[in-house]
C-alpha positions in Angstrom: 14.7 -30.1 7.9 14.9 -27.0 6.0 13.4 -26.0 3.0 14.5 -24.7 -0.4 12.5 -21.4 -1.6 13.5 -20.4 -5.4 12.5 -16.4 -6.0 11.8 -15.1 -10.0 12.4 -11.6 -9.5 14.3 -11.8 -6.2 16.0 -8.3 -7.1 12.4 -6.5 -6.7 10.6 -5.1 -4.3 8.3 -7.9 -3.3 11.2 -10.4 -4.1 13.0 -8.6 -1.5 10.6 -9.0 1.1 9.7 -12.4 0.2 13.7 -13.1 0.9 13.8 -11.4 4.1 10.4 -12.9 5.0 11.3 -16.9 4.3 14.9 -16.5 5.5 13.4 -15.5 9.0 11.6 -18.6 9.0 14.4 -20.8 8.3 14.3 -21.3 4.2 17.3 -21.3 2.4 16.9 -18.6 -0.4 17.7 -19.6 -3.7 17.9 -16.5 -6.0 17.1 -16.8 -9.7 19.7 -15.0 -12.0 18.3 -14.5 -15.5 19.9 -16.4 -18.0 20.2 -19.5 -16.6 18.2 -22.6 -16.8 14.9 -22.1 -14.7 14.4 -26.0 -14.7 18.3 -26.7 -13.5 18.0 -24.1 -10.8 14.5 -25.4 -9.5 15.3 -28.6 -9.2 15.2 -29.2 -5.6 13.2 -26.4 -4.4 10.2 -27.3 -2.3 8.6 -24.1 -3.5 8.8 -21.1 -6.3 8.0 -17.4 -5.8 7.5 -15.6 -9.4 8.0 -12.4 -8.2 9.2 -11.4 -11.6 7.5 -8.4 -13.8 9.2 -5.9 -16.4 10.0 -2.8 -14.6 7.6 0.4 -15.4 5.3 -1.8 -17.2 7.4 -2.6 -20.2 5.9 -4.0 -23.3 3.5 -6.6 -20.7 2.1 -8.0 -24.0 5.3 -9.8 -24.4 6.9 -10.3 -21.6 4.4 -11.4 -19.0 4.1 -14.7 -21.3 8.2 -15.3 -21.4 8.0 -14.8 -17.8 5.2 -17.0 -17.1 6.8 -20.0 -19.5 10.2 -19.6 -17.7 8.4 -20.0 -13.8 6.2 -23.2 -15.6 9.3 -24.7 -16.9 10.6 -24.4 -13.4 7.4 -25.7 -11.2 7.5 -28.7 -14.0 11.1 -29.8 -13.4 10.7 -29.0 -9.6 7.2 -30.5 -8.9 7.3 -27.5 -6.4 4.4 -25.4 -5.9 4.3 -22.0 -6.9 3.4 -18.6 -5.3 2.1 -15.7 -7.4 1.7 -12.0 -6.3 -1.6 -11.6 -7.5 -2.8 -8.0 -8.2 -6.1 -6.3 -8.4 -6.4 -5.6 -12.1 -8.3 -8.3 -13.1 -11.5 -7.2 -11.6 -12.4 -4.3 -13.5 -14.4 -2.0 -11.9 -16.8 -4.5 -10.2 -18.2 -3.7 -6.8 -16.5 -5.0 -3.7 -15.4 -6.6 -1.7 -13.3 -8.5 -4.3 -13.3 -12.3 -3.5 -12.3 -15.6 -5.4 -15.6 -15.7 -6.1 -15.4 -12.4 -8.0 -15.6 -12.7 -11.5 -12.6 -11.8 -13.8 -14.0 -9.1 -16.1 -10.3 -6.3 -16.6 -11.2 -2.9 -18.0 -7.7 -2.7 -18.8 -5.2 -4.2 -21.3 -3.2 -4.8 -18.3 -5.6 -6.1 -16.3 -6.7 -8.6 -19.5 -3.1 -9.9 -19.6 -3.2 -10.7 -16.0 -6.1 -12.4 -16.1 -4.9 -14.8 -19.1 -1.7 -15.5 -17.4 -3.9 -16.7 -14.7 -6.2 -18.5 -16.9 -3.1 -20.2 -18.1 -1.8 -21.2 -14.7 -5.0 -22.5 -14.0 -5.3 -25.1 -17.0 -1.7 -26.1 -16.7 -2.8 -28.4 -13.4 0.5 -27.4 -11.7 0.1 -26.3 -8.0 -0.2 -22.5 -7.8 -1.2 -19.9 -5.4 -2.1 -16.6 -6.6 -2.2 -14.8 -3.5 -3.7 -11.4 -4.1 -3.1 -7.9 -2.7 -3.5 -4.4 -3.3 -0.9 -1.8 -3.9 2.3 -2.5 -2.5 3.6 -0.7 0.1 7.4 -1.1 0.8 8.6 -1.2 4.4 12.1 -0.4 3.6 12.6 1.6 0.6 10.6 4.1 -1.5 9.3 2.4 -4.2 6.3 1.8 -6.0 3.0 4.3 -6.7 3.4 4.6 -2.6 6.8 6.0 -2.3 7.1 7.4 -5.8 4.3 9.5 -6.1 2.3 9.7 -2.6 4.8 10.1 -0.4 7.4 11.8 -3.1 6.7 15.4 -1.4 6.3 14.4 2.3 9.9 16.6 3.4 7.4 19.4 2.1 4.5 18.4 4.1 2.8 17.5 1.4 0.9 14.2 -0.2 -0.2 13.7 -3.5 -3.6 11.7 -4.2 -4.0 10.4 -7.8 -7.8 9.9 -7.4 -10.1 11.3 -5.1 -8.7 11.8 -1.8 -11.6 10.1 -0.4 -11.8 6.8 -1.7 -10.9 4.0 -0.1 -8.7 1.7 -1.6 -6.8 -1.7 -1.0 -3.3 -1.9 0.5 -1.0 -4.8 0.8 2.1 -3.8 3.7 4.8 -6.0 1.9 6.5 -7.4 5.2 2.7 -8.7 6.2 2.3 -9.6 2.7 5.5 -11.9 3.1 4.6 -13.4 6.4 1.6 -14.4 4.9 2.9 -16.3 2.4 5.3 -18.2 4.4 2.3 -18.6 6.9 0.2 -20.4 4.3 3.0 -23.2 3.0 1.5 -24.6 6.2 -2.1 -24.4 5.1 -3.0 -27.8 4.7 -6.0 -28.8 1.6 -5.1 -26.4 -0.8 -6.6 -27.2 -4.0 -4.2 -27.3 -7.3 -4.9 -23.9 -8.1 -5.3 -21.6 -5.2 -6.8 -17.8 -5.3 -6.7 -16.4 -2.3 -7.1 -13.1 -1.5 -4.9 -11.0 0.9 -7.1 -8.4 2.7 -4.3 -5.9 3.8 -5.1 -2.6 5.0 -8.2 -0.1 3.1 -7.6 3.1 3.7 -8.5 6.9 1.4 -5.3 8.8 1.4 -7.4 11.6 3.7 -7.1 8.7 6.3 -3.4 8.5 5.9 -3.0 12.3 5.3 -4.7 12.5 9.2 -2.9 9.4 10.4 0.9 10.8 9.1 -0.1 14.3 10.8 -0.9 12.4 14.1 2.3 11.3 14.2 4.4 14.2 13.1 2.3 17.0 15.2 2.0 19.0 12.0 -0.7 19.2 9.1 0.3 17.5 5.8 -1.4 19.2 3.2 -3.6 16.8 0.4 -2.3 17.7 -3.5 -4.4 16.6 -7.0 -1.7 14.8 -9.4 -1.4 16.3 -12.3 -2.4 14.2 -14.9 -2.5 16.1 -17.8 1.5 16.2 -18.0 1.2 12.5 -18.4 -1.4 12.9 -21.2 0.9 14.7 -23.0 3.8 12.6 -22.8 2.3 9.4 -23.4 2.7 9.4 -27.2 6.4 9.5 -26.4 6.5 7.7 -22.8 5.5 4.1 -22.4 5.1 4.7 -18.9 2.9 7.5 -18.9 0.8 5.7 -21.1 0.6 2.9 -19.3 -0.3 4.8 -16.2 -3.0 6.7 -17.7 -4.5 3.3 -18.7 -4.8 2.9 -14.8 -5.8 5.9 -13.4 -9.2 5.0 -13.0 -8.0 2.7 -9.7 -7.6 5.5 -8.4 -10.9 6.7 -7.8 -12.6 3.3 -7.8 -13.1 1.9 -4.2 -12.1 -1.2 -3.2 -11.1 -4.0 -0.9 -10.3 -7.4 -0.5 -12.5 -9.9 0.9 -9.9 -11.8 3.5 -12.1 -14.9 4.7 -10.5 -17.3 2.7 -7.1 -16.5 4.0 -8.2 -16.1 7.6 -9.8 -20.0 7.7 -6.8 -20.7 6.4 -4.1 -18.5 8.6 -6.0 -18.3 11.8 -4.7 -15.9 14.1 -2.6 -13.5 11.8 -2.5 -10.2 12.7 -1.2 -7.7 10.2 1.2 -4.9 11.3 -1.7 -1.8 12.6 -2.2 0.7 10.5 -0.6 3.4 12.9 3.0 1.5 12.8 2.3 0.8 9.4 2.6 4.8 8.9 4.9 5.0 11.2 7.2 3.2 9.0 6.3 4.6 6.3 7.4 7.9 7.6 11.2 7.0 8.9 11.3 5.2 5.3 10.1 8.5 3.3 12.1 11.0 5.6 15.5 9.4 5.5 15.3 9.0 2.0 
């Protein structure tokens, strides 16, 4: 019999993929417009994807709250469960590997507003899943701090690191990250409220600098961001600001501790790091 998937923020990136990935496995796809009712369009759905965030980090303070009331009115007329794309603000800059076990302790006012919208899930008592990754990585489009930034300049041979070239940092390949969310609706005992982390790849953009000139047979050269132009618009920019607020991510190492998921998935095998690249390239060069 099939089942009934309702996607917040079906529009986006990850909404995208979450589409493509539970329409492969049979789902019907029911797409939230905004607007409408979130409890009229739930009802029915065996499960709820709140893949919705403001674009460019717009005023969080306020909207992550509206969005997080308009997916509980929905899991509350529904019963469904719901799935959150869980990020890796909340944990400061605590030493890996990051678990569920890992205290939530944000350096960020980001990464504090994350962590109360999860707070808030977890008191409700409705059935969630935050399932956690590290920076998304499109397989399609360009899109996020990946294909906006990184990989903006690789026509010109050219990658841009906004920390330390060297530090390795946590990736989540949206198609896996997908697959393994339709993979665990089959999990059986999970608890009301479910953190689970999603380990990804962890990789230091030196390591994909080398792995992207394997596969084109010529050198791409490793760039600094400049920051400072951000600093200077962000009295003016929101986005700049926000970014700035962020930057120290960037030169923090980290990973994600992926046990949890593996008892729980056995056998998943995320898409190898070489045809991840290799992806990523056709997507950045045809773009």
């Amino acid at each position: 019999m099939s089942r009934t998937v309702l996607i917040l923020g079906a529009s986006g990136h990850a909404g995208q993929a979450f589409g493509r990935a539970f329409a492969a496995d049979g789902w019907q796809i029911r797409r939230y417009q905004r607007g409408t009712d979130p409890a009229a369009v739930a009802r029915g759905a065996d499960l709820i994807i709140n893949a919705m965030n403001p674009p460019s980090y717009h005023d969080w303070p306020r909207q992550i709250p509206k969005i997080t009331a308009l997916a509980m009115a929905a899991a509350r007329a529904s019963g469904a469960r719901v799935l959150i794309p869980g990020n890796v603000y909340v944990y400061g800059t605590q030493p890996g590997p990051w678990s569920a076990a890992t205290p939530h302790r944000p350096c960020t006012r980001k990464g504090a507003i994350r962590a109360r919208m999860e707070a808030n899930w977890r008191a409700s008592g409705l059935p969630v899943t935050i399932l956690r990754g590290g920076d998304f990585i499109d397989g399609q489009r360009p899109g996020q701090t990946m294909g906006l930034v990184v990989l903006k300049h690789l026509a010109k041979d050219r990658i841009t690191a906004l920390g330390s070239p060297t530090v390795k940092r946590a990736y989540a390949y949206l198609p896996d990250f997908a697959s393994a969310a339709v993979q665990l609706t089959r999990a059986e005992d999970l608890p009301v409220f479910a953190e689970i982390p999603f380990a990804g790849h962890t990789f230091s953009i030196n390591d994909l600098a080398a792995e992207i000139t394997r596969h084109r047979g010529r050198p791409a050269r490793v760039t600094r961001f400049p920051w400072w132009t951000l600093r200077l618009s962000a009295p003016v920019w929101e986005l700049a600001r926000e970014m700035v607020e962020m930057r120290y991510l960037f030169d923090h190492p980290h990973q994600l501790d992926g046990a949890d998921f593996k008892a729980r998935v056995p056998g998943f095998e995320p898409t190898p790091f070489s045809d991840m690249v290799r992806q990523m390239i056709a997507v950045h060069e045809c773009s």
